[in-house]
RODO-2510 file (C-alpha; in nm, 4 decimals, decimal comma):
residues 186
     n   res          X          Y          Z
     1     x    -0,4023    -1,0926     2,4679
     2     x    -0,2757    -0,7609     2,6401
     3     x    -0,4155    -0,5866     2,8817
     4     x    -0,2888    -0,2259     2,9254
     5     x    -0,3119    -0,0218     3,1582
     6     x    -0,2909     0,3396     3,0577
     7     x    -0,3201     0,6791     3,2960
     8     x    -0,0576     0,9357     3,4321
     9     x     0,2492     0,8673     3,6305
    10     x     0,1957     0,7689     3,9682
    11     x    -0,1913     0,6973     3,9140
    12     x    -0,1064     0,3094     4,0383
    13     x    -0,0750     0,1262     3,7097
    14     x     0,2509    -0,0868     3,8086
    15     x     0,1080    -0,1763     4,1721
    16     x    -0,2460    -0,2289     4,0115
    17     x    -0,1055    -0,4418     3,6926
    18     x     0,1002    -0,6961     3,9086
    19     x    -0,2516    -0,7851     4,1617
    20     x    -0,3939    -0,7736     3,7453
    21     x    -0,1546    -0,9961     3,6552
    22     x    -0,1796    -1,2396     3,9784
    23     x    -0,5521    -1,2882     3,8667
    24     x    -0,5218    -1,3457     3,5084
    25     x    -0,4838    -1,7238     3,4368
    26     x    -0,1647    -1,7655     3,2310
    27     x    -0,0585    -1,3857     3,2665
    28     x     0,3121    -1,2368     3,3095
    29     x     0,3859    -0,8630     3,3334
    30     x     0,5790    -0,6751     3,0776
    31     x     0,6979    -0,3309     3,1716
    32     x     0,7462    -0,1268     2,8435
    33     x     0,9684     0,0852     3,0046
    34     x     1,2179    -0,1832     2,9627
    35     x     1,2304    -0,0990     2,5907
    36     x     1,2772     0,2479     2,6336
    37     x     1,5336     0,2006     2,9271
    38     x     1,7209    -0,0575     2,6308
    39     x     1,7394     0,2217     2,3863
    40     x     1,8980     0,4549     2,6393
    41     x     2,1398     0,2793     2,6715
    42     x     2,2878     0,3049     2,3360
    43     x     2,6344     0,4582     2,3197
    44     x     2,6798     0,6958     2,1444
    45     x     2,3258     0,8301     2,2467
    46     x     2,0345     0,8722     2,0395
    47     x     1,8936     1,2477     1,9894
    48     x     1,8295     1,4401     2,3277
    49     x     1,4891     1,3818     2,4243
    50     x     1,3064     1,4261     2,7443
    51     x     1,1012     1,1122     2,7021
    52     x     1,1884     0,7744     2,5345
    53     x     0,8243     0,7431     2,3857
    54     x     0,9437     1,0265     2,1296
    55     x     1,2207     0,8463     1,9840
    56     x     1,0409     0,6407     1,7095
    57     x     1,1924     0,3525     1,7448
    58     x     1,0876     0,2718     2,0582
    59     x     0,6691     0,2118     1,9533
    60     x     0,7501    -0,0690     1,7004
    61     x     1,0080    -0,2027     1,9576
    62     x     0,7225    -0,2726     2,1876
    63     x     0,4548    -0,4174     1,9543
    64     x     0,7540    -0,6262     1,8054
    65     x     0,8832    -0,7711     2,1764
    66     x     0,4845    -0,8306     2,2888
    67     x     0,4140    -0,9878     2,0128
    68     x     0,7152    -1,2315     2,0091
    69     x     0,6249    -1,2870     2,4036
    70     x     0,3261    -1,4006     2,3335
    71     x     0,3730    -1,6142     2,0468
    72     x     0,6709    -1,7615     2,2599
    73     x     0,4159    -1,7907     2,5956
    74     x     0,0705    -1,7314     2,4829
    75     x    -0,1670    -1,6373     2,7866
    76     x    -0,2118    -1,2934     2,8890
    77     x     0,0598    -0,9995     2,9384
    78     x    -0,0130    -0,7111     3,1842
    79     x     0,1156    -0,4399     3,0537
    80     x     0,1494    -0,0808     3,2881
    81     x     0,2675     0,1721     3,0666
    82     x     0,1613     0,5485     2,9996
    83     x     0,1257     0,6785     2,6730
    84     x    -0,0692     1,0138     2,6409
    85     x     0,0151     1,0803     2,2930
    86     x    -0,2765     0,9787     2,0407
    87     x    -0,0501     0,9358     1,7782
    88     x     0,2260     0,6850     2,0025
    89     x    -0,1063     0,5262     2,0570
    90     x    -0,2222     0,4770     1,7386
    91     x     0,1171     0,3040     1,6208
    92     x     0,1367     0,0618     1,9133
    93     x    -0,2760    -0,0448     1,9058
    94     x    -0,2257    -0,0663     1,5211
    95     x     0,0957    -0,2459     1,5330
    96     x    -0,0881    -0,5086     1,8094
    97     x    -0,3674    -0,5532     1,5623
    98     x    -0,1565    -0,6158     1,2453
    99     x    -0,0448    -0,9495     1,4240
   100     x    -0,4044    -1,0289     1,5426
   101     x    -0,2776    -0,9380     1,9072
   102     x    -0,5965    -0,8831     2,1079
   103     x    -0,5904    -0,5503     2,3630
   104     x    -0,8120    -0,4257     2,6590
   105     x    -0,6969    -0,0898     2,7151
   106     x    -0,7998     0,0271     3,0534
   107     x    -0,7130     0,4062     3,1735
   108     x    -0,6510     0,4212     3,5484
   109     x    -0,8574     0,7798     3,6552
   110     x    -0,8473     0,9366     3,9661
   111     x    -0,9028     1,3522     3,9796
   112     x    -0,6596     1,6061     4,0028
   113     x    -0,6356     1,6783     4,3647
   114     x    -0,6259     1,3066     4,4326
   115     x    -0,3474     1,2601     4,1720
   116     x    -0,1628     1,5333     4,3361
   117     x    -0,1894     1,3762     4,7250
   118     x    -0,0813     1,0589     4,5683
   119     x     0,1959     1,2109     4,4250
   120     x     0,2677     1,4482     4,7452
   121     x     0,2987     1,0892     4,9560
   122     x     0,4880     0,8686     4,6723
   123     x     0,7514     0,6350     4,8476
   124     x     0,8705     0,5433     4,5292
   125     x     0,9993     0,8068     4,3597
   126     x     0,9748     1,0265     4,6624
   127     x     0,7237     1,2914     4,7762
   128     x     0,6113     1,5716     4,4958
   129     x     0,8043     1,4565     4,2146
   130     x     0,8637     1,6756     3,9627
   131     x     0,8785     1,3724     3,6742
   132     x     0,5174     1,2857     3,7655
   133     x     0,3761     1,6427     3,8477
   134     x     0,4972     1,7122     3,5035
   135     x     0,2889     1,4549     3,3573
   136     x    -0,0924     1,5590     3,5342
   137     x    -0,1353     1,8671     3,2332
   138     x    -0,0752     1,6315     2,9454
   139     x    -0,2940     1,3469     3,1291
   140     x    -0,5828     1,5876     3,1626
   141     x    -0,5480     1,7163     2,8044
   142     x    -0,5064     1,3352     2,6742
   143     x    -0,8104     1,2298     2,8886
   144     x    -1,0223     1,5057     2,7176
   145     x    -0,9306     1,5092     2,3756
   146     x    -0,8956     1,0983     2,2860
   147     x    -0,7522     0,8928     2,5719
   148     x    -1,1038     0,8138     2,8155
   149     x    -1,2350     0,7729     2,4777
   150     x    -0,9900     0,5046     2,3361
   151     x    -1,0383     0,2889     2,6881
   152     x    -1,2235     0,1426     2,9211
   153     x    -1,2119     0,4076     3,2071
   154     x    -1,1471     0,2488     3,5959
   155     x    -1,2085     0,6002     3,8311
   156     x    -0,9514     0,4981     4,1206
   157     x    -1,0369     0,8060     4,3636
   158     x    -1,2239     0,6056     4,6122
   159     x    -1,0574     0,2316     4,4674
   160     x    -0,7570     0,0791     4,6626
   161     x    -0,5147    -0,0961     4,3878
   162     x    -0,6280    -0,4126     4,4848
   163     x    -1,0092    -0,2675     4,3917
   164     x    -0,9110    -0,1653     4,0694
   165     x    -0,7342    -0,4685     3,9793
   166     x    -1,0500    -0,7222     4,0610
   167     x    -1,2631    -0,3941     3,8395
   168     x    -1,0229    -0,4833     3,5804
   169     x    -0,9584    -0,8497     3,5805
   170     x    -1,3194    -0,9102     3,6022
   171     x    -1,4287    -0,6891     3,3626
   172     x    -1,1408    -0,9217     3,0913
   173     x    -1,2342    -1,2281     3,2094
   174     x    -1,6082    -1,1746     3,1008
   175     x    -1,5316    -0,9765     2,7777
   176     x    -1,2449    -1,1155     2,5405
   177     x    -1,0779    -0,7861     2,3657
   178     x    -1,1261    -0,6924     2,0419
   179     x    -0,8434    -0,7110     1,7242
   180     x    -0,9681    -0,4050     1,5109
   181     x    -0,7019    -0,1677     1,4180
   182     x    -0,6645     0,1145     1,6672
   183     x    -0,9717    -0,0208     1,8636
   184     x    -1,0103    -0,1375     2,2529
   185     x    -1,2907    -0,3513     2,3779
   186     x    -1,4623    -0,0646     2,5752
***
């Protein structure tokens, strides 16, 4: 099974996934990121883009590795990784489903001006950055229009990570996720 977790840039999905993953029986984290970081690499470059997610290699790439990690480890992998566009979605949910690869797709929501302090204080990437501020219009639009609907929403404005990761690795150990196309348990 996966479990993704879904939500904007610096809403707390990598901190939050690893106390997931540390609860999960039989769990391992895999950072899709990885994938896209892979196909960066490629010399000569692929076309300009300002985010990996559009080139279209990179949504099969990810169904394709998940699906080989789990056959290779079964269990459970945790899986932080944003994707606000319903149609980057759609391939990687479908893709999962085609190989009978359970998901729980949680969104990590917290409001705008919470987002933003987060964001202001980020020791990570440092404070206000401009890669995650750029990143809170699409989330709101996505959250709107198909993402809250698509997941199983976890509001983090008043949650600590550690909160929001018992929320979540409760809520998966009493409900096994469904294997419809395109469809999360939620």
């Amino acid at each position: 099974m996966i479990v993704w977790l879904n939500g904007t840039h610096g809403a707390g999905k990598t901190t939050t996934g690893a106390l997931v993953q540390q609860m999960i029986p039989d769990s391992r984290m895999f950072d899709a990121e990885k994938v896209g970081e892979t196909l960066m690499d490629i010399k000569p470059g692929l076309p300009a883009t300002d985010n990996f997610q559009h080139w279209p290699p990179w949504r099969p790439l990810v169904v394709e590795t998940a699906r080989r990690v789990l056959e290779y480890t079964g269990g459970t992998l945790v899986m932080p990784m944003t994707v606000l566009v319903e149609q980057y979605w759609r391939e990687i949910s479908s893709g999962l489903a085609q190989h009978a690869v359970p998901v729980r797709h949680f969104v990590l929501h917290a409001d705008q001006d919470t987002l933003r302090a987060r964001i202001a204080g980020d020791t990570v990437l440092g404070p206000d950055s401009p890669f995650r501020l750029q990143y809170l219009e699409p989330y709101a639009e996505a959250a709107r229009t198909w993402l809250h609907a698509e997941a199983e929403v976890v509001d983090t404005t008043h949650l600590t990570p550690a909160q929001a990761a018992q929320q979540i690795a409760e809520a998966v150990k009493a409900r096994p996720a469904a294997t419809t196309p395109g469809c999360s348990a939620g």
